[in-house]
C-alpha positions in Angstrom: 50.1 -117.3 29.8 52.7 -118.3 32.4 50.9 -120.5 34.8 53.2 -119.3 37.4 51.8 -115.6 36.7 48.3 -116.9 36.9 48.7 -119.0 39.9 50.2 -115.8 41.4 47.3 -113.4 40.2 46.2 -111.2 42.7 42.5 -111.3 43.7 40.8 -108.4 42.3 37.5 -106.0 42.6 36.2 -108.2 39.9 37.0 -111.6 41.4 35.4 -110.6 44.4 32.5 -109.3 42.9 32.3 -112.9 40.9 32.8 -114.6 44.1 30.0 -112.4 46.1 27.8 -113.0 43.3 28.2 -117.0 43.5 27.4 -116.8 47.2 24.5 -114.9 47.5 21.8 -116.9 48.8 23.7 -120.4 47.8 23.6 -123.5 50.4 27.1 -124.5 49.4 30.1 -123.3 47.4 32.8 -126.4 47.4 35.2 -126.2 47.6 35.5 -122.4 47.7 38.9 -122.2 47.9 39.3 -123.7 44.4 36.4 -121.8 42.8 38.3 -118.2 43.7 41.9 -119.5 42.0 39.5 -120.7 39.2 38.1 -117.1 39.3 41.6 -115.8 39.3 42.8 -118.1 36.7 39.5 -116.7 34.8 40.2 -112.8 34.8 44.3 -113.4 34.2 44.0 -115.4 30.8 40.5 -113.8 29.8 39.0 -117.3 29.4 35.5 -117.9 30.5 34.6 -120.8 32.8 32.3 -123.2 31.6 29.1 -123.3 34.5 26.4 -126.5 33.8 22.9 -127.0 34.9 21.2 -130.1 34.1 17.3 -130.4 33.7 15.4 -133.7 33.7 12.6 -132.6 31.5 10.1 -134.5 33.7 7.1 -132.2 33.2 6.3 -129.9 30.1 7.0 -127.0 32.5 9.1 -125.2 34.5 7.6 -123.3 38.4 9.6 -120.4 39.3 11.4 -123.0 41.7 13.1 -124.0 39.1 14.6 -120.6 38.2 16.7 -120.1 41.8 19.3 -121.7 40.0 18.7 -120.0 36.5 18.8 -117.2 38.2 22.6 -117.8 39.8 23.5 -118.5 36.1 22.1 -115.8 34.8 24.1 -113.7 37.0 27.4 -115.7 36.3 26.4 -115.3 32.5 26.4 -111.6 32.9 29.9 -111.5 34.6 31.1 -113.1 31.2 31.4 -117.0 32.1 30.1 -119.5 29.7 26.4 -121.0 30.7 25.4 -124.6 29.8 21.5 -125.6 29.8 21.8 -129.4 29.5 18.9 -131.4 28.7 18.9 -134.7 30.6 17.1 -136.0 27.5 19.2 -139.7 28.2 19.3 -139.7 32.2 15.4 -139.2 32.3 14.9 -142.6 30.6 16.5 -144.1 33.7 14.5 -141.3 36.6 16.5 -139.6 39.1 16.8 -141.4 42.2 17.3 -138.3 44.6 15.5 -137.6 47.3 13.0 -141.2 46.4 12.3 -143.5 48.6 10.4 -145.3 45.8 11.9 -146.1 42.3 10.8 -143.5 40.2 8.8 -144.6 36.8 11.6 -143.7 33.8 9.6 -141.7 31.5 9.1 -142.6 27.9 11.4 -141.2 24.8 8.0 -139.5 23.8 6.7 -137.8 26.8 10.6 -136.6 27.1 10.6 -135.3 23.8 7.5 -133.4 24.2 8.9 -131.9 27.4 12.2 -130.6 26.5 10.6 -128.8 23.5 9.2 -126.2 25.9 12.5 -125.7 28.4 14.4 -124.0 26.1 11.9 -121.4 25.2 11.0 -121.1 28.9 15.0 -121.2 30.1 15.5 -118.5 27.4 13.0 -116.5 29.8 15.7 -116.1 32.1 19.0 -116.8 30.1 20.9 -114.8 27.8 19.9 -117.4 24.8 22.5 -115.8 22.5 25.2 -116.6 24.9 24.1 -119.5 26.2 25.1 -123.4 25.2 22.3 -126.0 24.4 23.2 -129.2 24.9 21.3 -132.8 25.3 23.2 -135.6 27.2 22.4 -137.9 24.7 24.8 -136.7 22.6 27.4 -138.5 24.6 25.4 -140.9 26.7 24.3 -143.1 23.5 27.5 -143.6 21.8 29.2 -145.0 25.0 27.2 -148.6 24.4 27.6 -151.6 26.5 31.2 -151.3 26.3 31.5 -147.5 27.5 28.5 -148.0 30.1 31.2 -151.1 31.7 33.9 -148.6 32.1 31.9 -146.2 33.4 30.6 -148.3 35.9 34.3 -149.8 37.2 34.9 -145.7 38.0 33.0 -146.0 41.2 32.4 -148.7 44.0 29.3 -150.2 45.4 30.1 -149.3 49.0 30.3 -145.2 48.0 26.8 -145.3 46.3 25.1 -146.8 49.5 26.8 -144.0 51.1 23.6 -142.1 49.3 21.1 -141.2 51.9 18.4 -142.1 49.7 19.7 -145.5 49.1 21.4 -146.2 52.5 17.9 -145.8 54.2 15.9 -147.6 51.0 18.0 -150.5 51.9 18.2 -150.2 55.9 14.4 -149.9 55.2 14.1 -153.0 52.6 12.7 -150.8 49.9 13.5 -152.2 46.5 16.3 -150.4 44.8 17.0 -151.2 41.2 20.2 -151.8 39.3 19.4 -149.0 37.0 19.0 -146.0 39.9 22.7 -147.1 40.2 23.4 -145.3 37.2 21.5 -142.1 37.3 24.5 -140.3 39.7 27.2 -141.8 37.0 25.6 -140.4 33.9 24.8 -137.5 35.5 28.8 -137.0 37.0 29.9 -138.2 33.1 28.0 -135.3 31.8 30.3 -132.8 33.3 33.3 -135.3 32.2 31.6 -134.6 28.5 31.5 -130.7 29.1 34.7 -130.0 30.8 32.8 -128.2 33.4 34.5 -125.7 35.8 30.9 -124.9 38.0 28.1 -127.2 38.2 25.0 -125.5 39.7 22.0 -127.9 41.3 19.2 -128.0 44.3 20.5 -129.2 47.5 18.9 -132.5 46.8 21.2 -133.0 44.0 24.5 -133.1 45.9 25.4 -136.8 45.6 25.1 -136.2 42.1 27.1 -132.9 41.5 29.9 -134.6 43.7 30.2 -138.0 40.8 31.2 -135.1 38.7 33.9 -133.9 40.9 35.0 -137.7 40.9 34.9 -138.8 37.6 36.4 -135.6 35.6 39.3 -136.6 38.6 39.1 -140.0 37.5 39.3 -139.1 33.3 42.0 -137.1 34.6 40.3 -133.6 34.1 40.4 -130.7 36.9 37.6 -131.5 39.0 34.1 -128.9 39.2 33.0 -127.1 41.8 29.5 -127.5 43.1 27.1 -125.0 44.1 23.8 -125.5 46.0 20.8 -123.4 45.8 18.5 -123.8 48.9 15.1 -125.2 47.5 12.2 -122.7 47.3 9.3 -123.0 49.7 5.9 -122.8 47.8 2.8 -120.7 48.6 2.2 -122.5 51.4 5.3 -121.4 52.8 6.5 -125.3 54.2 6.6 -127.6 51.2 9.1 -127.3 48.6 7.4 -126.0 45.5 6.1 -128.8 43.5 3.1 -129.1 41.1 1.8 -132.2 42.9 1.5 -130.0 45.7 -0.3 -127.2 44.1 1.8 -124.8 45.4 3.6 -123.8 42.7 4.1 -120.5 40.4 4.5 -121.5 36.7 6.5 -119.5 34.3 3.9 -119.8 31.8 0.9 -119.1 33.8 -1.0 -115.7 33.2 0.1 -112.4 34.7 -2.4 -111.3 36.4 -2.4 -115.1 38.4 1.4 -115.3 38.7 0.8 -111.3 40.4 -1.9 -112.6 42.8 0.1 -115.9 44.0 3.2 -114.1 44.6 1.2 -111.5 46.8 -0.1 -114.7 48.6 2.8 -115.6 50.0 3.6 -114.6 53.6 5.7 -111.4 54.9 8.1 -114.0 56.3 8.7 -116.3 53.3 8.8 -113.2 51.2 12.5 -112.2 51.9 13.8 -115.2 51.2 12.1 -114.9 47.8 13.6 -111.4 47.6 16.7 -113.1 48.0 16.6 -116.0 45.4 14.5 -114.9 42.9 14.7 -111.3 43.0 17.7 -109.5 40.5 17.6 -106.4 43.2 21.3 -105.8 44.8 21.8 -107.5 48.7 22.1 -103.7 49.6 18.9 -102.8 48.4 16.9 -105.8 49.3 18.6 -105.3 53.2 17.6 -101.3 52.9 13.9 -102.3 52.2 13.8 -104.6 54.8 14.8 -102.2 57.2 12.0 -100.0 56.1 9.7 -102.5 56.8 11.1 -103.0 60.6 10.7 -99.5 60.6 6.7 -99.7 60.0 6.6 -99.5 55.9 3.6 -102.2 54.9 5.2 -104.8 54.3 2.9 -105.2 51.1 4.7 -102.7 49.5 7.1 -104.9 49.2 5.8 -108.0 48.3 3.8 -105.9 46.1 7.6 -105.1 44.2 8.7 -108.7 44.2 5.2 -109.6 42.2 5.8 -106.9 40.0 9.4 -107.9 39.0 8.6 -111.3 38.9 6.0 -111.1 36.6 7.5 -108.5 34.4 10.5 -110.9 34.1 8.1 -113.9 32.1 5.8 -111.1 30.7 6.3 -107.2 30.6 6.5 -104.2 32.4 2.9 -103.6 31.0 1.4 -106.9 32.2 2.9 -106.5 35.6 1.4 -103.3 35.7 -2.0 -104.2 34.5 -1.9 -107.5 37.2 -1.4 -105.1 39.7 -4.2 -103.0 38.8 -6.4 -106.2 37.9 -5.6 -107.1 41.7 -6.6 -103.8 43.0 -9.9 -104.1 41.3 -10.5 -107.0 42.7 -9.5 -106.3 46.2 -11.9 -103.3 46.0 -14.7 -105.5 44.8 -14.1 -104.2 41.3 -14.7 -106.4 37.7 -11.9 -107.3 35.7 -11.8 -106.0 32.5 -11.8 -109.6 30.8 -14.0 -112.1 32.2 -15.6 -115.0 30.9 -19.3 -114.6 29.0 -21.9 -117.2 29.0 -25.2 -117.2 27.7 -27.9 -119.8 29.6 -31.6 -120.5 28.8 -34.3 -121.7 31.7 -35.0 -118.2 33.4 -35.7 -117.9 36.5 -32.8 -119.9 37.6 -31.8 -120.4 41.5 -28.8 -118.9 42.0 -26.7 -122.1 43.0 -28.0 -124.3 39.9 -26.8 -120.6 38.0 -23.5 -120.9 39.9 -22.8 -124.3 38.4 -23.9 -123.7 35.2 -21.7 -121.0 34.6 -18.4 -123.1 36.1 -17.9 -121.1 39.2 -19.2 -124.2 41.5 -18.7 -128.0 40.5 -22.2 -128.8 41.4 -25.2 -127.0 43.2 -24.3 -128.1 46.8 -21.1 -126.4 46.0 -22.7 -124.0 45.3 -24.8 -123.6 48.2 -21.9 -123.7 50.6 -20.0 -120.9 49.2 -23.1 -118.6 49.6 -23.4 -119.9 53.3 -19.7 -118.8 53.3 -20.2 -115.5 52.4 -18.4 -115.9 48.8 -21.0 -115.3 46.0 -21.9 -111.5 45.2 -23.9 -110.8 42.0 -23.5 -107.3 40.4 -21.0 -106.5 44.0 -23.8 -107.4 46.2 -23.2 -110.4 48.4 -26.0 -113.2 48.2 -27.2 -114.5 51.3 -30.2 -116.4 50.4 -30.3 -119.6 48.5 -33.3 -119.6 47.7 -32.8 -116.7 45.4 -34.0 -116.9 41.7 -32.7 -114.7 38.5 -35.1 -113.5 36.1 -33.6 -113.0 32.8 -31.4 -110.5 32.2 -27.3 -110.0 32.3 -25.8 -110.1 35.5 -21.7 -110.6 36.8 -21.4 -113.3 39.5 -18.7 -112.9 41.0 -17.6 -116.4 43.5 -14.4 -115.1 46.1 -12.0 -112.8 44.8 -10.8 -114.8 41.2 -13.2 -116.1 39.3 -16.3 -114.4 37.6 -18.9 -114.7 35.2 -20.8 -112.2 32.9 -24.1 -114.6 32.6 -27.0 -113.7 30.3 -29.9 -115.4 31.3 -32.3 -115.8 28.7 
């Protein structure tokens, strides 16, 4: 097609339904101005853009923290632009600097083989996987050698890379940075030099990073990507950025019924913002509920709609529906349909030395606070002496409003 008809394309419904789409909830779109021609460009010759996310497979799992930004390319996958999930399976043997103020530990070929084997199954949770491109950045990465590696290097100065936040202030600070962190922003911005990428997608703390691919594809002599930003996603706590370390996290794998409760955890305030980059409900609807809840609506309601799509999305309409009744029974007082059975010996057993036996406390002091607390009911009543003693018999213990035990003491 003439280029002069294309740069001359008018912008459409469609292109501003792409670009709205892009935006919504994003930290940064840059530069926007050259991601609407590229839209244009997109819709006048009828060929997809290409859109990369890179994942470090650091851990063998990924928290719904993760998915803000498989979420944005989900929704530029279902506007007919091509998705690549890249597998840093080379750039986490050298350990991504960002946001360190320590060297990160590289991790070992094994322990990055045995976590990328469960991203793509757990990407493909949230991606179209018939329409989206796997790729590792080994496939390029390797070959380049010595040689390669050089010429890579000579694309970017010394005095730019200490621009970094993480490294200007490692160094102002005289925290040890090591040659190799050098490279982690340069493989990363050579990765989208390998893909011909139009978009690449990443957290906020992975700017630096997403602009070396802007630079190098200019560099190779490619038209440079765009970058987009996705806020990072509080946890349960509602301050920390969701992060297993932290406990505070939501993973895609976890149970239904948990995933359902955690999300219902979260606060009415944080909850909007979830709504907003993890739910797939329109802006116009999300807005309309929120003004029912200014207007006096519970606001559980609505959280109570977030866990269910949530956990319908990495389970089923029937599981979410079942977690949501498994909550209400619990919330009521109410046994779960599936609890844990265990069969003990020694009767009459004091009710904390019971507690730990049957893994509900780690030891029988443990045990003896949570009844002080208020937390331990057997058969729904609440146990307020610890000096009590079981005879045998079956009983449900029951510690807070999670964990139980059907216990048949013999």
């Amino acid at each position: 097609m003439n280029q002069d008809l294309v740069t001359n394309s008018p912008v459409t419904d469609k292109v501003r339904e792409a670009l709205a789409v892009s935006l919504r909830g994003c930290e940064e779109l840059i530069p926007q101005d050259e991601w609407l021609k590229k839209l244009v460009r997109a819709e006048a010759t009828g060929t997809p853009l290409r859109i990369k996310l890179g994942l470090d497979p650091t851990a063998p799992d990924i928290h719904v923290g993760h998915t803000v930004v498989l979420n944005k390319m989900r929704q530029l996958q279902d506007l007919g632009h091509t998705v690549i999930f890249l597998i840093g399976d080379f750039t986490s043997l050298i350990g991504d600097p960002s946001g360190r103020n320590t060297t990160r530990p590289p991790l070992t070929p094994e322990q990055i083989k045995v976590n990328a084997e469960t991203y793509r199954a757990q990407a493909d949770k949230i991606l179209d996987p018939t329409k989206t491109e796997l790729r590792y950045n080994s496939e390029w990465s390797e070959p380049l050698g010595a040689t390669g590696m050089i010429q890579l290097a000579s694309r970017y100065t010394v005095a730019r890379m200490m621009e970094r936040n993480d490294f200007h202030d490692r160094f102002k600070a005289g925290t040890p940075i090591s040659v190799h962190e050098f490279l982690y922003p340069l493989m990363q911005g050579y990765d989208s030099v390998a893909l011909k990428s139009d978009l690449e997608l990443g957290g906020t703390d992975q700017k630096f990073n997403l602009l070396m691919g802007r630079h190098l594809q200019a560099e190779y002599g490619q038209e440079p990507q765009c970058i987009l930003t996705m806020p990072l996603l509080e946890g349960l706590d509602g301050f920390e950025k969701m992060s297993k370390s932290k406990n505070n996290y939501i993973g895609i794998s976890e149970d239904a019924n948990t995933m359902f409760a955690k999300v219902l955890s979260i606060s009415d305030v944080l909850m909007w913002k979830w709504f907003t980059l993890l739910s797939f409900k329109s802006e116009a609807d999300i807005a309309a509920l929120k003004k029912e809840v200014e207007g006096g609506r519970n606001p559980k309601d609505a959280k109570v709609m977030l866990a269910k799509e949530i956990t319908a999305r990495f389970h089923d309409a029937a599981a979410a529906d079942a977690a949501e009744q498994d909550f209400i029974n619990r919330s009521k007082g109410g046994v779960p349909d599936e609890i844990p059975e265990v069969s003990l010996s020694g009767a009459p057993l004091g009710i904390a030395a019971l507690l730990k036996m049957a893994g509900l406390a780690a030891s029988t002091g443990e045990g003896n606070r949570l009844i002080d607390g208020g937390g331990v009911r057997v058969d729904s009543s609440v146990v307020s002496d610890k000096a009590l003693k079981l005879d045998a018999g079956t009983y449900v213990l029951q510690v807070g409003k999670r964990k139980f035990a059907r216990v048949t003491l013999a």
